[in-house]
Every structure is written in structure tokens, then in C-alpha cells.
C-alpha positions in Angstrom: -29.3 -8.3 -73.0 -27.1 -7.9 -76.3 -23.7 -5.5 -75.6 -21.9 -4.0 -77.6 -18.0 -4.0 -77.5 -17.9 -0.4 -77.4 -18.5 0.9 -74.7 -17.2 4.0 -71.9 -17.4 5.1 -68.8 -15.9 7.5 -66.5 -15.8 8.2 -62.6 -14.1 10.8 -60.6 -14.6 11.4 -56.5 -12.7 14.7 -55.3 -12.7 15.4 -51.2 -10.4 17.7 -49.5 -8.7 15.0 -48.7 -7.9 13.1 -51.8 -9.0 12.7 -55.9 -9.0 9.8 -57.8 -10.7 8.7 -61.3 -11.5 5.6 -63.1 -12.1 5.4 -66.6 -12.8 2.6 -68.8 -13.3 2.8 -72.6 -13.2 -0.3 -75.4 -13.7 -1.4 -78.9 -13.5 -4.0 -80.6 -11.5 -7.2 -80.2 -11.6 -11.2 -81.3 -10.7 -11.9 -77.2 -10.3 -10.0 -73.8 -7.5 -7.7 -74.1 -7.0 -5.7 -70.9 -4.5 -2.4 -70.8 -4.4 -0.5 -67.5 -2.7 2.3 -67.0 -2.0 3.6 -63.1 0.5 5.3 -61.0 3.3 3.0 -60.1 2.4 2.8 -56.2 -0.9 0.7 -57.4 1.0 -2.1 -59.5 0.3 -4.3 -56.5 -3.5 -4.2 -57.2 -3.2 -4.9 -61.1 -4.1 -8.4 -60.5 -7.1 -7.7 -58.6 -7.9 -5.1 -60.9 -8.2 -7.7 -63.9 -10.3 -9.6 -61.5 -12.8 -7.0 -60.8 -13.6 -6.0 -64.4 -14.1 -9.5 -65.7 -17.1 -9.7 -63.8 -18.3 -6.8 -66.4 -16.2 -7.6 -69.6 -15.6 -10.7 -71.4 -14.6 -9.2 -74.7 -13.2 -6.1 -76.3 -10.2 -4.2 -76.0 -10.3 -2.5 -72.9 -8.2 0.3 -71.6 -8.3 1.2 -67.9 -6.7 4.4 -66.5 -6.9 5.6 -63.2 -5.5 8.4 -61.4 -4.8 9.5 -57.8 -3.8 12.3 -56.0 -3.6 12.6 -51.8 -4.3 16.2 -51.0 -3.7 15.0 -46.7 -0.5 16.3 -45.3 2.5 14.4 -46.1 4.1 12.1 -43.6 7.7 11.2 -44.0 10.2 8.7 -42.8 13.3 8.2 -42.2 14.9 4.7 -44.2 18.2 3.2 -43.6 19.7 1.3 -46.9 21.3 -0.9 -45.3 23.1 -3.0 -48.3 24.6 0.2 -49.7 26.4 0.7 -45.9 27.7 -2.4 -45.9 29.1 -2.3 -49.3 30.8 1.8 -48.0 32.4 0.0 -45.2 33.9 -2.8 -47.4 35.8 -0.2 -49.6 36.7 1.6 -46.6 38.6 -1.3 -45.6 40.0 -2.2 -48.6 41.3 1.5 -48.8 42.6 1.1 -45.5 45.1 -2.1 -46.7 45.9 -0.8 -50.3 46.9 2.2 -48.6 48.0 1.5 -45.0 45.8 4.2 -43.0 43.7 4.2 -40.2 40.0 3.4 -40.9 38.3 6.0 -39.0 34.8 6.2 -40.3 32.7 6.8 -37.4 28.7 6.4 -38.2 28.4 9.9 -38.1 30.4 10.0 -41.4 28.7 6.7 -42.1 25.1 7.9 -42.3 26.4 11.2 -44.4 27.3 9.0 -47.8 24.7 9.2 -50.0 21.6 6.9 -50.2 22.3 5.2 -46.9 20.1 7.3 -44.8 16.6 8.8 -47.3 13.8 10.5 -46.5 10.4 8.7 -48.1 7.0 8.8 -47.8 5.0 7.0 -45.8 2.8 4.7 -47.4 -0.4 4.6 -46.6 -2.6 1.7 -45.7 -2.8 -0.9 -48.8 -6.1 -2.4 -47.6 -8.0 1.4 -47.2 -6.3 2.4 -50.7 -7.6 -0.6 -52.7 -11.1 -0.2 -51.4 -10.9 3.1 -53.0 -9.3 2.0 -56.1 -12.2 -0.5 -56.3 -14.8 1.1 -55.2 -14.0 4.2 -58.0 -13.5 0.9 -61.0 -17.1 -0.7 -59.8 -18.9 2.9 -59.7 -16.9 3.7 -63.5 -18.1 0.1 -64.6 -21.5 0.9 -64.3 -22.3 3.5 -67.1 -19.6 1.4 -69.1 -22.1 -1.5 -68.5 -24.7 0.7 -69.7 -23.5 2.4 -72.8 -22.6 -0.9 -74.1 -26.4 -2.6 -73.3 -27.5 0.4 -75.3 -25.6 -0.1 -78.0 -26.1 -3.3 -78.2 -29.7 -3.5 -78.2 -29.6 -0.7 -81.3 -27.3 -3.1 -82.6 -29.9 -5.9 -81.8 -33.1 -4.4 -83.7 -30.6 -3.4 -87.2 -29.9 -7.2 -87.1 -33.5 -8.2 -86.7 -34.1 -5.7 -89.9 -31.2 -7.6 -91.9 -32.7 -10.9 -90.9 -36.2 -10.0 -92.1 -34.2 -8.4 -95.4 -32.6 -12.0 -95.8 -35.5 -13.7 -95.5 -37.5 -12.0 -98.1 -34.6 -12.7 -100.7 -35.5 -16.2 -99.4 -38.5 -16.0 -100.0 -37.8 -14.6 -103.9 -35.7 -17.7 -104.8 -38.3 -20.0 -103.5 -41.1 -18.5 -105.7 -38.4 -17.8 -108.7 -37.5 -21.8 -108.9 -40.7 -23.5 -110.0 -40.7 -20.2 -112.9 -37.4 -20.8 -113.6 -38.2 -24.5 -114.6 -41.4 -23.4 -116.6 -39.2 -20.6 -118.3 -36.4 -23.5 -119.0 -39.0 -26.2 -120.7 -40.4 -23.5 -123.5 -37.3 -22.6 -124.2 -35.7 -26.1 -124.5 -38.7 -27.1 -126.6 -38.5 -24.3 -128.8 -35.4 -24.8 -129.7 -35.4 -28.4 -130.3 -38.6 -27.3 -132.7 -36.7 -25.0 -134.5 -33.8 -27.4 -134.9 -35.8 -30.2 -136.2 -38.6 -28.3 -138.1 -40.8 -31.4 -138.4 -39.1 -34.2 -137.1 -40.8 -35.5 -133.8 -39.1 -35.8 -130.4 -40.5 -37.5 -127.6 -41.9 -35.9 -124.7 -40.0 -38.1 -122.6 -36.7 -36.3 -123.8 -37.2 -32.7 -123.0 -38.7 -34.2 -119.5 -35.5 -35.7 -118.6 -33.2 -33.0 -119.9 -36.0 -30.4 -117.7 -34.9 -33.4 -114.8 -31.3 -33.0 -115.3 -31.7 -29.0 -115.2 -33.9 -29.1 -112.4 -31.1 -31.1 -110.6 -28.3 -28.9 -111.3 -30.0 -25.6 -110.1 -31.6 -26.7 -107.2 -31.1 -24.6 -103.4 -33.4 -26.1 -101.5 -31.2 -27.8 -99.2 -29.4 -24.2 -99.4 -32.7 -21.9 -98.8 -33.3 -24.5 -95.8 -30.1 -24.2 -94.0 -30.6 -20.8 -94.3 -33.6 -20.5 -92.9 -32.3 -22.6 -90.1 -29.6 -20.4 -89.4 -31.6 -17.2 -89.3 -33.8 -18.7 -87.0 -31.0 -19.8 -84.7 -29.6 -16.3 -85.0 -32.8 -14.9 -83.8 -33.0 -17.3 -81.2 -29.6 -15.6 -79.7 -30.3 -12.2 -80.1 -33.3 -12.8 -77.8 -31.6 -14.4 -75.3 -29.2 -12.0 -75.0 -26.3 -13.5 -73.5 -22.5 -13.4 -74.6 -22.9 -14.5 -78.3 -20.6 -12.7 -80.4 -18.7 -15.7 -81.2 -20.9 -18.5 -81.5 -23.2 -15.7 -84.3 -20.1 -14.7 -86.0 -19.4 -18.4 -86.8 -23.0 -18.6 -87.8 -22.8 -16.0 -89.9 -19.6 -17.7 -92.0 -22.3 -20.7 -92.8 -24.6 -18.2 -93.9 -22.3 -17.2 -96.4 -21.2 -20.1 -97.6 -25.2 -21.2 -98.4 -25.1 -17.8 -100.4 -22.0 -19.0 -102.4 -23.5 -22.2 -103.3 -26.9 -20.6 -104.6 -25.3 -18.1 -106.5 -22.8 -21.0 -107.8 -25.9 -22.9 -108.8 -28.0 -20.2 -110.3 -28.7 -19.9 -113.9 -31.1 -17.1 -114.1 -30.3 -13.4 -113.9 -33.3 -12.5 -111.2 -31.9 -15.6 -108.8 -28.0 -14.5 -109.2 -28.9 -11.0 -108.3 -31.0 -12.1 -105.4 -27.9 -14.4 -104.1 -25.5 -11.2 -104.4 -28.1 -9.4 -102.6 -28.1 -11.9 -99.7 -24.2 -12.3 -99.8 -24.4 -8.3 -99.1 -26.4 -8.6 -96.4 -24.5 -11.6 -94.9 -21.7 -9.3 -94.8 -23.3 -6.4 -93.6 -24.6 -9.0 -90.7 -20.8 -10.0 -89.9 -19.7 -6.7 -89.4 -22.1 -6.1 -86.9 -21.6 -9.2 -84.9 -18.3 -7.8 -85.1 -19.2 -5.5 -82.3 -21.1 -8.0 -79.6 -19.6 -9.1 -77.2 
């Protein structure tokens, strides 16, 4: 299935003994660009985390933000900064030679200075908390997942309606050339008439000059390729897979077949048809835009 880039999804677990909540929202974004935002005790996970949702995002700009709170009773212990005693005990004795008293810091006194004895709480187990963490991401990835597959396939059937409008402008130019030509011989001839009054001209002149004309405003090559690119376009959108980037690209050589006819055109009708289908072309980019 086509998915969009946009795309939410939100889920919250609340026990008496804890709450937490994932939620996941994106737009969109030329690459994967992933911003999570989580208390500081689960920065240890954030590499795991990225893991987990790639195997549900490969585009979009996605921001993650979970929350945690642990309503069980607090357990505390007690930590010993070691470092910071050392470093007490060294200006003790250099106190104790600049000013020639007795060092009598017992560790009584010791464990009074600040910092070197802390109370802090105790962590619980890693393992236990990232199966929650993950198990709250995989259950808030799954209307994410969802909302994007709907907008995608809403996306999906207005292309299908710009492809079929694209086509019929096709279609117009086709049918238009062979008039155009007609249109482009009575004229010619007319006013070769007019400029000669009687003289004769041979046929064989306004036939090459109708030639050279013919020449210079033909699209078939262009109406062809773009043909060929609608149908490959089509072709995607049904199979439904990651294909933002590969139609986007399509899409630029749409355009540029568009350029060329409108480029070439020397009747009013064609030239309007070609801004027509350079419209569209756009209006097809900015939706491919939003696959992912």
C-alpha cells in the first residue's frame, strides 16, 4: 500500500504502578529525519529506539516523545563519591604542611563534606524498563502505520484522477496535430495566392515548406514519453511500495516533455493544452511530495 508521510499516533498505558506514553507524529521530509524526545534516564535506549521505528518509517520527519512516570514506592541508596574524598583528603594534607597542624579528619568528618556520601534512587531494571518502552513505541506505531496507509491511498486515487486528466490533454494534442497541419497548408497557400495574384507556384513548394513546418512542431516523441511515464507511474501506485522518490523523479521528466511541447507549439489550442498539463504535472509533484 501507498503511505503518506503524514502520519500520527498515540499510546498511553496507566497502572497503579506506573504511566507511560508514546507518541509519534511526522510530515514531510526529502530523507528519514528522526527527533525523540525522553526523560534523560532512557538516553540509553535511543539507539534501539531508532532501530525499532525503522521497521515502520523510512521517510518523513518524525518526532517521538515519550513519557514515564513510576507511581511504586521509591527505593533509595546510599552512594559513596569516591573521587571527590580523595581529592578532600589531598587539601587536607596540603593544609596540614602550609600550615603546620595536625591532620585530624577522622571519616566521621570525612563522610560529612558534601557530595561524598548522596542518597539516589535506585534504578530499576534496564532490561524490564525497555520492554516497556518498546512495547508502548510498537503499540503507538500501529495507528501511526494506519493513518498514513489511509492517507496515502486518498492520496493514491487523486493521482489516478490527475493521470487520467493528463492523458486526455494527451489525447487533445494528438487529435489537434494532423488539424494543425491542414489549418497551416490553407493558410500558407492563401497567402502565397494573394502575394502573387496570378503567378503560378508549384505544388511541390508549399509541400516542402508544410514539411519543414510539420518538422518543427512535432511532439510525438514528447506525447510518447509521456505516455510512457504515466503508465510507469501507474504501475507504482499499484504496487504500492516505498516510491516517493523514484515518482518524484518521474515526475521532473514529465515536466520537462511539457516544456518541450509547449516550446514547440505554434497554435493557441496546443499551447494552452501544454500549460494545462505543466499544471497538472505540478499539481502531481506536490503530491508525491507526501509518499513515502
Amino acid at each position: 500500500m501507498i503511505r503518506s508521510m503524514t502520519g500520527f499516533g498515540r499510546f498511553e498505558d496507566i497502572t497503579p504502578e506506573h504511566k507511560i506514553t508514546a507518541e509519534i507524529k511526522a510530515v514531510n521530509h526529502r530523507y528519514l529525519d528522526l527527533t525523540i524526545k525522553m526523560p534523560k534516564r532512557f538516553n540509553c535506549f535511543e539507539a534501539r529506539i531508532r532501530s525499532l521505528l525503522k521497521k515502520y518509517i523510512q521517510r518523513g520527519k518524525v518526532d517521538v516523545f515519550i513519557s514515564y512516570e513510576n507511581y511504586a514506592e521509591q527505593k533509595f541508596c546510599v552512594k559513596y563519591n569516591e573521587a571527590l574524598a580523595a581529592e578532600y583528603m589531598d587539601y587536607f594534607k596540603k593544609m596540614e604542611d602550609q600550615f603546620g597542624i595536625e591532620n585530624d579528619v577522622k571519616v566521621s568528618m570525612l563522610a560529612r563534606m558534601p557530595e561524598v556520601l548522596f542518597m539516589e534512587s535506585a534504578l530499576e531494571d534496564e532490561e524490564q524498563v525497555w520492554k516497556l518502552v518498546s512495547w508502548a513505541l510498537e503499540e503507538a506505531s500501529k495507528p501511526f502505520v494506519e493513518s498514513r496507509t489511509q492517507e496515502g491511498e486518498r492520496l493514491r486515487q487523486d493521482l489516478f484522477g490527475k493521470l487520467d486528466y493528463m492523458e486526455e490533454r494527451i489525447d487533445f494534442i494528438e487529435q489537434r496535430s494532423p488539424t494543425i497541419l491542414t489549418e497551416y497548408q490553407t493558410k500558407l497557400e492563401t497567402k502565397v495566392k494573394e502575394l502573387l495574384e496570378n503567378n503560378h507556384i508549384e505544388e511541390s513548394r508549399i509541400v516542402t515548406e508544410v514539411a519543414l513546418f510539420a518538422d518543427k512542431i512535432c511532439v510525438d516523441e514528447e506525447t510518447v514519453r509521456l505516455r510512457s511515464h504515466i503508465k510507469t507511474t501507474r504501475k507504482e501506485l499499484e504496487d504500492g511500495k516505498e516510491v516517493g522518490r523514484k515518482l518524484d523523479f518521474i515526475a521532473q521528466e514529465m515536466n520537462r516533455e511539457a516544456n518541450t511541447i509547449l516550446s514547440k507549439s505554434q497554435d493557441l489550442e496546443v499551447s494552452n493544452c501544454a500549460i494545462a498539463l505543466k499544471t497538472e504535472i505540478e499539481k502531481v509533484r506536490e503530491q508525491i511530495q507526501n509518499i513515502e
